[in-house]
ROLUM-439751 format. One line per 4 residues: for each residue y, z, x negated of C-alpha. Coordinates in steps of 0.25 Angstrom, whole numbers. Layout:
BEGIN
Y:Z:X; ...
This chain:
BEGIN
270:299:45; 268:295:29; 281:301:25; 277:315:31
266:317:22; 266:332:24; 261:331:37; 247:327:31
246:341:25; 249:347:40; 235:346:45; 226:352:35
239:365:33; 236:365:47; 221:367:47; 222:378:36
231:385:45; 223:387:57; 210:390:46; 217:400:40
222:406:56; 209:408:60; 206:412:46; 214:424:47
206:429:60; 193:429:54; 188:444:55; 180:440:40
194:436:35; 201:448:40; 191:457:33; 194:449:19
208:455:17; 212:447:4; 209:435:11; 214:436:23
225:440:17; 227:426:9; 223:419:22; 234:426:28
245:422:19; 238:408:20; 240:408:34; 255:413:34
257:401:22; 252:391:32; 259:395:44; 272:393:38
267:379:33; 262:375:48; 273:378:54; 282:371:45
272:359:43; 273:358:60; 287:357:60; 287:348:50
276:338:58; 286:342:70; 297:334:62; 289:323:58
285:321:73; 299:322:79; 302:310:67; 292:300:72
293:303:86; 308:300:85; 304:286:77; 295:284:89
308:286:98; 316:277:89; 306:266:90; 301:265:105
315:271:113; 327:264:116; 336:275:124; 346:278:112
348:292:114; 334:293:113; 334:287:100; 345:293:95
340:309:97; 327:302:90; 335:299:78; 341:312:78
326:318:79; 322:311:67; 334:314:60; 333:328:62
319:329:60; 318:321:46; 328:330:40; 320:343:42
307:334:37; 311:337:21; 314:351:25; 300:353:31
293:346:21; 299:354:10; 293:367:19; 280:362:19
279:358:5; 284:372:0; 273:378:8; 264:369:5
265:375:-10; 256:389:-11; 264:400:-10; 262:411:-22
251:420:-16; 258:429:-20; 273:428:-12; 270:436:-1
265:449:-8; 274:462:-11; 280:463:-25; 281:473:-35
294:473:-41; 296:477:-56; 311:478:-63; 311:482:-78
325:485:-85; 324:475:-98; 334:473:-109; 346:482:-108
343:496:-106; 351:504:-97; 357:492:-91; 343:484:-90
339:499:-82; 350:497:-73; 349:481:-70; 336:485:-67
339:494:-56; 349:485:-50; 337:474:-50; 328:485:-42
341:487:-31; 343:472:-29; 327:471:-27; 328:483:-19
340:478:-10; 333:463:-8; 320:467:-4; 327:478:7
334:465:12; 320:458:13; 315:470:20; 306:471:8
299:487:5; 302:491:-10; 296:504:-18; 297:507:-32
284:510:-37; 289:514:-50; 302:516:-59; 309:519:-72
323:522:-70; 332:519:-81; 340:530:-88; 354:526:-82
349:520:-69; 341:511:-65; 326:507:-69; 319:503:-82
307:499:-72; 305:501:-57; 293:494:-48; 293:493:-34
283:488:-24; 290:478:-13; 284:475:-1; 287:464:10
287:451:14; 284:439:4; 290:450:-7; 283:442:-19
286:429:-15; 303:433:-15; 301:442:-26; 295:435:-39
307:428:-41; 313:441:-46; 302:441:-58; 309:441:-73
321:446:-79; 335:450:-74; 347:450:-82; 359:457:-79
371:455:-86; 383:466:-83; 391:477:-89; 381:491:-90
384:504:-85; 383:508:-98; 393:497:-106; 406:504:-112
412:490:-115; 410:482:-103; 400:472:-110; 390:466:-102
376:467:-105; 363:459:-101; 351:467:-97; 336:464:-90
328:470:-80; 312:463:-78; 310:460:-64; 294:458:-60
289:455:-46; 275:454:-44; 266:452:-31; 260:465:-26
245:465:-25; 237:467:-14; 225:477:-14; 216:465:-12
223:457:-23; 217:467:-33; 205:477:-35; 208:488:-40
197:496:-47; 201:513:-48; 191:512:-61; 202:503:-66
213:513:-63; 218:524:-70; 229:533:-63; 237:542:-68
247:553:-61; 260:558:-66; 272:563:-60; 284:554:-55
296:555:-64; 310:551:-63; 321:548:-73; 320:553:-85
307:559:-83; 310:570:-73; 299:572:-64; 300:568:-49
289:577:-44; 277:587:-49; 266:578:-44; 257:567:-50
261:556:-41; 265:546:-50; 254:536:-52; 250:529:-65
239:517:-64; 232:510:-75; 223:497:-72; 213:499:-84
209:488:-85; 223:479:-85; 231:490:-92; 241:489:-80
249:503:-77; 257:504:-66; 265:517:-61; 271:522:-46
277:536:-45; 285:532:-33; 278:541:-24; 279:556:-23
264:552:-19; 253:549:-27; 245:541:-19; 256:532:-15
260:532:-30; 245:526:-32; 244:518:-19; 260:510:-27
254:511:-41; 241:504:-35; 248:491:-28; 256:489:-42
243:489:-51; 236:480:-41; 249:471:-43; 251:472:-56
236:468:-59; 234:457:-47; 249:452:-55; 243:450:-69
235:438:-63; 246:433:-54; 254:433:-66; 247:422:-72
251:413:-59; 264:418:-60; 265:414:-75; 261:400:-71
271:397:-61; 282:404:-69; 280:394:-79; 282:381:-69
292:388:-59; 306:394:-64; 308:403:-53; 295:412:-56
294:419:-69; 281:424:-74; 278:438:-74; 276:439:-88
288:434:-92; 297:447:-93; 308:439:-102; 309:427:-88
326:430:-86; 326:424:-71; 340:431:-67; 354:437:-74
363:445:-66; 378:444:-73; 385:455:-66; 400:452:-72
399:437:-67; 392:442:-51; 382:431:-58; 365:431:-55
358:419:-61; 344:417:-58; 339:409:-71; 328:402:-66
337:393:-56; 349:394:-63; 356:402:-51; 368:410:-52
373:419:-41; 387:424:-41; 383:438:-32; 377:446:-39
380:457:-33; 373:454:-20; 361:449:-29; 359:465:-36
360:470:-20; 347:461:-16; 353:447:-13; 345:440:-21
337:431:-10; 345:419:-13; 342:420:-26; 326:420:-23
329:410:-13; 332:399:-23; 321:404:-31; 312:400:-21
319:386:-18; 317:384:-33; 303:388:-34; 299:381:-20
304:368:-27; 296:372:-40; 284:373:-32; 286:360:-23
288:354:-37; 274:360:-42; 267:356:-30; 273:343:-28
268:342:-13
């Protein structure tokens, strides 16, 4: 079985897979939230790789017992559903192979966190304002068809419609891991609602997507905190109620401020503004990782990198093109009304090659 080299891997996955089962159980363990919680998601890892490893040693089997057929029977029908066996079974061999060495490579930590979501309006004005606002109702319409949770935390609205900034919390599923591929600018290209001559313009709108910490990823010190209360305000300044519920916390010892006046409550305005600064801080030092794979990987663009255009939506043509894998998309509009999983999906494919590349297993 020389030529099925991936089965030599089998064993010791195997091994770490029931170590990390009864692992989970362990009372000790248990007590330990941030590292059962690793152990966990280690588990859940190599569940998926088991099972397909399994099938793979499945197909391998029902290969050379059908060589073993071949070799000692003589009724033909026999040997010809043996054939047949083999045939089938070596086609899904690369299939499972390819499988295995895609989760063979570590996953990002990271992939199955919730995500906060930040759109800025960039270059344009009005129209940058507006684009902005359409970005936030394509995110908002994708993660509803995900069956995703999405709150804004906090927003700017722009003077004729729209937002100059909004931030939102998204929770779900393996948010993160679908999400980061929306990091970096958009462009939009179309006639604004406020062109006399029918020219069309090109505006921006910053897209950020970062992991959300969990309460055990950072400690938070409150003699590193300041918070300040003001009241909620809506456009143009007028006030949305006579309360201080409106949270404002500064991290002393970073500088980071973060805001949340979602909430007619003060207490859950915190409890929002509290998960942000924990992922904002937890993100300045997963940024450095993420500015070391933006720089081998296309698909990924660092986090500090503002100026990283990765998409242009051309509104006379019905275009999208996604720069980074030179993909273009004649439906935009059912891109701007959340359809945008195919898009993802072969940002994905592309980096899942870049990664096998990397890894060279």
């Amino acid at each position: 079985m020389a030529q099925y080299a991936l089965l030599d891997k089998y064993e010791a996955i195997k091994h770490r897979y029931e170590e990390v089962e009864q692992q989970i159980t362990d009372p000790e363990v248990i007590a330990d939230m941030k590292r059962y919680v690793k152990l966990n998601q280690e588990y859940k890892n190599l569940q998926r790789l088991v099972e397909v490893f399994k099938d793979y040693k499945n197909l391998v089997d029902n290969i050379e017992s059908g060589k073993e057929i071949l070799a000692e029977e003589s009724d033909e029908e026999m040997r010809e559903m043996a054939r047949e066996e083999i045939e089938a079974s070596e086609e899904l061999i690369p299939v499972k192979e390819r499988q295995i060495k895609l989760l063979l490579v570590p996953a990002d930590p990271q992939d199955g966190k919730n995500a906060i979501l930040e759109i800025r309006a960039g270059t344009g004005g009005d129209e940058a304002s507006i684009f902005a606002g359409d970005l936030f109702r394509m995110y908002s319409k994708f993660c509803e068809k995900k069956g995703w949770r999405m709150e804004v935390t906090n927003l700017n609205e722009g003077t004729v419609g729209g937002y100059k900034e909004i931030v939102a919390s998204i929770t779900g599923e393996g948010v993160y891991g679908i999400m980061k591929y929306e990091s970096g600018v958009h462009r939009v290209q179309r006639i604004p609602q406020t062109e006399t001559q029918g020219r069309v313009h090109t505006s921006a709108a910053t897209v950020a997507v970062l992991p959300e910490a969990e309460e055990f990823d950072v400690e938070l010190k409150d003699s590193d905190i300041r918070k300040d209360t003001y009241c909620s305000s809506g456009p143009g300044g007028q006030s949305v109620n006579t309360t201080y519920s409106a949270i404002r916390l500064t991290h002393m010892p970073t500088g980071i401020v973060v805001t949340c006046q979602d909430e007619k409550s003060q207490l859950k305005n915190l409890a929002k503004a509290m998960a942000e600064l924990r992922t904002r801080i937890y993100n300045m030092e997963y940024q450095k990782y993420i500015d070391e794979i933006s720089s081998k990987r296309k698909t990924m663009v660092s986090t500090g990198d503002r100026s990283a255009k990765i998409r242009t939506y051309n509104w006379p043509q019905g275009r999208v093109t996604d720069h980074r894998i030179n993909l273009t998309m004649y439906n935009l509009q059912a891109i701007i009304n959340g359809d945008i999983d195919e898009i993802i999906e072969k940002l994905m494919i592309e980096e899942n090659a870049e990664k096998l590349k990397e890894a060279e297993i």
